[in-house]
VONUGU-547489 format. One line per 8 residues: number of its first residue (from 0); their letters; for each residue x negated, y negated, z negated of N, C-alpha, C. Coordinates in steps of 0.2 Angstrom, whole numbers. Each point is the difference from the previous one (the first is absolute). Layout:
# residues N
NUM> a> X/Y/Z/X/Y/Z/X/Y/Z | ...
END
This chain:
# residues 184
0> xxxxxxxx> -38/135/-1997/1/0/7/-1/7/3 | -5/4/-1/-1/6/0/4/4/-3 | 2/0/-8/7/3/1/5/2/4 | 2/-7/2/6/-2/6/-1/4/5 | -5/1/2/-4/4/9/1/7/-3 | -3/2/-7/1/7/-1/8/3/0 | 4/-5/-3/7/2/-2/2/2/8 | -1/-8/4/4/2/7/-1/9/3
8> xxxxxxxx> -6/-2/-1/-5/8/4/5/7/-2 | 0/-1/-7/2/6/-4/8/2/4 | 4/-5/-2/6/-1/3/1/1/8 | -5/-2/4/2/2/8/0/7/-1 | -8/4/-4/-1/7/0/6/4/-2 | 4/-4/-6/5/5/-3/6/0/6 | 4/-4/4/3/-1/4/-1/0/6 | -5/2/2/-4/5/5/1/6/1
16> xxxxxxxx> -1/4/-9/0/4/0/10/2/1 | 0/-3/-4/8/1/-1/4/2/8 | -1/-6/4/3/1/6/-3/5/7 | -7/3/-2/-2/6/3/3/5/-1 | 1/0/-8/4/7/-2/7/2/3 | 4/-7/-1/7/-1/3/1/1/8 | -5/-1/1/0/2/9/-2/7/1 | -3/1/-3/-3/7/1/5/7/-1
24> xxxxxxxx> 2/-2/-7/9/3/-3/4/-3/6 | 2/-3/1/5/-2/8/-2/5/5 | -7/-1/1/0/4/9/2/7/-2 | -3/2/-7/1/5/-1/6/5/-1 | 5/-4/-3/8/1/-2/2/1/7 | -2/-7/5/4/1/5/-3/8/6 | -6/-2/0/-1/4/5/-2/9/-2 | 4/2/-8/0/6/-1/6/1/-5
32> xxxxxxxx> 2/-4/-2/9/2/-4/6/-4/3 | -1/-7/3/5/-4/2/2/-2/6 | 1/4/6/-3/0/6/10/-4/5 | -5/-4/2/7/-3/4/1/1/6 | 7/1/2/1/2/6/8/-2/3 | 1/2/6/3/-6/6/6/4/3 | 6/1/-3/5/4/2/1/-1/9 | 1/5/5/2/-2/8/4/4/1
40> xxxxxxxx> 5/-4/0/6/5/4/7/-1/-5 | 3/6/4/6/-2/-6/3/9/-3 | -5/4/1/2/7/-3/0/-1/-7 | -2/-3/-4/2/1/-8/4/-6/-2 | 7/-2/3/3/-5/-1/7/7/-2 | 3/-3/-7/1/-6/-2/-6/-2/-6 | -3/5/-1/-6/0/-4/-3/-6/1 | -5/1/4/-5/-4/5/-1/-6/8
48> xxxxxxxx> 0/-4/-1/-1/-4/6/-3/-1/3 | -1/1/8/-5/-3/4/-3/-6/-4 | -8/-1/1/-2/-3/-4/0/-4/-6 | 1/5/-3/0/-2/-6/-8/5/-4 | -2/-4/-7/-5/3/-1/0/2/-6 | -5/6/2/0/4/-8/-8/1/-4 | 3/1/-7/-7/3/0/-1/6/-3 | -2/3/2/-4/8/-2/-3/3/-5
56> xxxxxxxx> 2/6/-3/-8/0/-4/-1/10/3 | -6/1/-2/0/7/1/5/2/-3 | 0/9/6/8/1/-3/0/6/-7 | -6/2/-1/3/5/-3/1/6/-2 | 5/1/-3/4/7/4/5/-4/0 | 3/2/6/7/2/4/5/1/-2 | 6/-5/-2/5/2/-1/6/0/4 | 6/4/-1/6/-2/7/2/-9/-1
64> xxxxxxxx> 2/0/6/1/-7/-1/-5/-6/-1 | -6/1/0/-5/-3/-2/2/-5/11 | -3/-6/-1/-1/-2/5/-7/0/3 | -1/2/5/-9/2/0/-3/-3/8 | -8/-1/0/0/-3/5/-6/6/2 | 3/2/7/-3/4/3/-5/-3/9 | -6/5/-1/-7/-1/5/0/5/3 | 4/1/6/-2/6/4/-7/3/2
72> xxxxxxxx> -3/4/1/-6/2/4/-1/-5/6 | 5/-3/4/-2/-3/7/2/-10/-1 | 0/2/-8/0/-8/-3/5/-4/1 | 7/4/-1/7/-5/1/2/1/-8 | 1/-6/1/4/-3/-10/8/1/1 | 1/4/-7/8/0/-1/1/-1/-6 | 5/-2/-2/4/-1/-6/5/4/0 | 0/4/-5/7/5/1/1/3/-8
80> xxxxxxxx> 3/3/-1/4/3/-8/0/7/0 | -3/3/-5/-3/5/1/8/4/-3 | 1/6/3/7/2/-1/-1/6/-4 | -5/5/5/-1/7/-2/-6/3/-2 | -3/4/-5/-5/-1/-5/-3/7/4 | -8/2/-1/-1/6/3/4/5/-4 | 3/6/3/4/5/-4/7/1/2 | 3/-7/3/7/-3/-1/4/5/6
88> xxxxxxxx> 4/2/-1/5/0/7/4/-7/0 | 2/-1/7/2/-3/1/8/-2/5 | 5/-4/0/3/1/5/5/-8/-3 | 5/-1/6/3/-7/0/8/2/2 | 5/2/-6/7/1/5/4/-5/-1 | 4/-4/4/5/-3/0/-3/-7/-6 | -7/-5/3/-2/-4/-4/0/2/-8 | -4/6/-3/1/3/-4/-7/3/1
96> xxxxxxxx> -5/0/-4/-7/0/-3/-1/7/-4 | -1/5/3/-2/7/-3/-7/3/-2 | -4/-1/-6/-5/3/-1/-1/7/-4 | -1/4/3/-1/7/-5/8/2/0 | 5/-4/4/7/3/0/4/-4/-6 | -4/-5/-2/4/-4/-4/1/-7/1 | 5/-2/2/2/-9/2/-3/-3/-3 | -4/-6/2/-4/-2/-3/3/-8/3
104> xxxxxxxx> 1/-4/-5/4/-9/1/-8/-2/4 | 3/-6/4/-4/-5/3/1/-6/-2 | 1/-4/-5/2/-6/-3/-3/-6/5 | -5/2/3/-2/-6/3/2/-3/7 | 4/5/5/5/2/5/8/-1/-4 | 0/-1/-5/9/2/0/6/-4/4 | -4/-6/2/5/-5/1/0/3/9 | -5/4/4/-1/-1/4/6/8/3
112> xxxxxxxx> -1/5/-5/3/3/0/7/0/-1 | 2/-5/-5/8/0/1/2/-1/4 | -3/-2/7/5/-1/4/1/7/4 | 7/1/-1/0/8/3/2/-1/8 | -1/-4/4/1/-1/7/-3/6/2 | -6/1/-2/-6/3/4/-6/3/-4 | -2/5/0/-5/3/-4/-4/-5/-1 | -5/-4/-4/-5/-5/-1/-6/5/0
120> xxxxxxxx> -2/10/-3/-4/2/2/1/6/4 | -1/2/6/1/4/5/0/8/-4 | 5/4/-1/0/5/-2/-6/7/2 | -5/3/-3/-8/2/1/-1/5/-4 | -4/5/0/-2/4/-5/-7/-2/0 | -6/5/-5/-7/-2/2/-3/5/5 | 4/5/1/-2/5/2/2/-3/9 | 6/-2/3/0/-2/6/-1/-6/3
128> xxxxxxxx> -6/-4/-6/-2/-3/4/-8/-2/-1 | -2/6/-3/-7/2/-3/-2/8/1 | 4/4/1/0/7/0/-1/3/-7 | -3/-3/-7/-1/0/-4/6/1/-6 | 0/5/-4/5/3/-5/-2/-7/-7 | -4/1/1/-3/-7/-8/-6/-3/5 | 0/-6/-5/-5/-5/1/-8/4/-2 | -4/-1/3/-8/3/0/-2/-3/-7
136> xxxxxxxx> -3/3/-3/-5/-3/-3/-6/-4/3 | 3/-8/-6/-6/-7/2/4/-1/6 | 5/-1/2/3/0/5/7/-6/-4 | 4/-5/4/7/-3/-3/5/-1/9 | 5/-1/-4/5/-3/6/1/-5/-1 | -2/-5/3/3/-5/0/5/-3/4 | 4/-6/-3/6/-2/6/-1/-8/-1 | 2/-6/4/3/-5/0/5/0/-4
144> xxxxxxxx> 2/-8/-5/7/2/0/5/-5/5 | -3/0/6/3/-2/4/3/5/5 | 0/3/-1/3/10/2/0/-2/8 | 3/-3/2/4/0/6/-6/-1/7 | -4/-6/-4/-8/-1/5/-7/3/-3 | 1/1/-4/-6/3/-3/-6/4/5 | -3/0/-3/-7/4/6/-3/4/-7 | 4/8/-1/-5/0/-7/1/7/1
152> xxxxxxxx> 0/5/-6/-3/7/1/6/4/3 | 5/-3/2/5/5/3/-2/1/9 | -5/-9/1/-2/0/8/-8/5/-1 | -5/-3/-6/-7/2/-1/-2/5/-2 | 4/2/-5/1/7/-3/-3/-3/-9 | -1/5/-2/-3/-2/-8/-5/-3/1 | -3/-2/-6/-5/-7/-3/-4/4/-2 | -8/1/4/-4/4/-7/-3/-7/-7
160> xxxxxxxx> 0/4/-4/-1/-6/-6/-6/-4/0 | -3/3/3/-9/-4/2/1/-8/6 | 6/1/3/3/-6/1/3/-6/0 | 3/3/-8/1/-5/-5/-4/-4/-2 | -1/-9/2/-4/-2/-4/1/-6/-5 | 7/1/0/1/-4/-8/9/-1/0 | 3/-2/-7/7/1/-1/0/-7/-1 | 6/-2/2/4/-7/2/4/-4/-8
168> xxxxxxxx> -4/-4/-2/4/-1/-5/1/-7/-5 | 0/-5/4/-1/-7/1/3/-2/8 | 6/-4/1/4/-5/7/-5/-6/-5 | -5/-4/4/-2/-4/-3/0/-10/5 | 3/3/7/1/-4/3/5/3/3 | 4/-7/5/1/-4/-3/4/-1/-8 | -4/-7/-2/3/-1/-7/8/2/-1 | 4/1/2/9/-1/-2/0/7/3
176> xxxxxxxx> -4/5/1/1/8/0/-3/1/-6 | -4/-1/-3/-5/2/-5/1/4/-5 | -3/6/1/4/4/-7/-5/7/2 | 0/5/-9/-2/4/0/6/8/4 | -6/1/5/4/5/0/3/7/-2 | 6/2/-1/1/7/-6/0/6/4 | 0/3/-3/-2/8/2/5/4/-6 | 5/3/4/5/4/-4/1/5/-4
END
C-alpha cells in the first residue's frame, strides 16, 4: 500500500513537472518569438485581409519585400511591405518598380498590375515625395500592396527601423487562408 501512495506521488511530481515546463516554454515562445496579430483594413490586399490573423516573429534584418509590422512613435499599427532598403534610390514609372535604376518585378501585385486601364501604382520618385536622393540609413520605404488606398510611406515618409516590430510570416486564420507567407 505504501508503494501504491509512493508510485502515485512520484508520478503527479513527474507530470507536474512536465506540464510547468510546457507552459512555461508556451508563454515564452509566444510572448517573445511567436507573436500574433489582427490584420485591419484592406491596404495589404491581395496579400492580406481585413481580419485576418498572423503571426510574427522578430524581424531581424530587413529584407525587400519582407512583410513587416510597423509601431509608430504615437502608437498606430501598420502592416506594410518593405520596398526600399536604407541606401536605395527610388522611383515608380508607368507601374514599373525602380531601385538604384534597375527594374525590380513585383510578383505579388502582378495580377493587379496587368490591368492596364489605369496605373495600379501612381507614378513617384523618392526624392518628390521625400525630398531625399536615397533612403537614410536605418531608415525603409514602405508601401501597401493595395497601392491605390494604402496609408504608407508615400503619405508618412520612411520607416525608421526601431519601428519595426516583427515580420509577418504565418495567414494563420481564418483556417481556408492558411498559409506561409513568401517573400521574393
Amino acid at each position: 500500500m505504501k508503494l501504491k501512495y509512493k508510485l502515485k506521488i512520484s508520478h503527479l511530481k513527474y507530470w507536474s513537472a512536465i506540464i510547468f515546463w510546457a507552459l512555461l516554454a508556451a508563454i515564452a515562445v509566444k510572448s517573445f518569438l511567436l507573436v500574433p496579430i489582427q490584420v485591419a483594413g484592406n491596404s495589404m490586399e491581395p496579400t492580406l485581409h481585413s481580419k485576418e490573423e498572423l503571426l510574427i516573429i522578430p524581424p531581424g534584418r530587413i529584407k525587400r519585400f519582407d512583410v513587416v509590422i510597423i509601431k509608430t512613435p504615437n502608437n498606430v499599427t501598420y502592416v506594410k511591405r518593405v520596398i526600399g532598403l536604407p541606401g536605395d534610390t527610388l522611383k515608380y514609372q508607368n507601374d514599373h518598380l525602380y531601385i538604384n535604376h534597375r527594374r525590380i518585378a513585383e510578383p505579388f501585385i502582378k495580377d493587379q498590375v496587368a490591368d492596364k486601364s489605369e496605373n495600379y501604382t501612381s507614378d513617384f520618385t523618392l526624392k518628390e515625395l521625400t525630398g531625399l536622393k536615397k533612403i537614410p540609413r536605418n531608415q525603409y520605404f514602405v508601401l501597401g500592396d493595395n497601392r491605390r488606398i494604402s496609408k504608407d510611406s508615400r503619405t508618412i515618409g520612411t520607416i525608421e527601423g526601431s519601428w519595426i516590430v516583427g515580420k509577418a510570416v504565418l495567414i494563420y486564420w481564418p483556417l481556408n487562408r492558411w498559409q506561409w507567407l513568401r517573400y521574393y
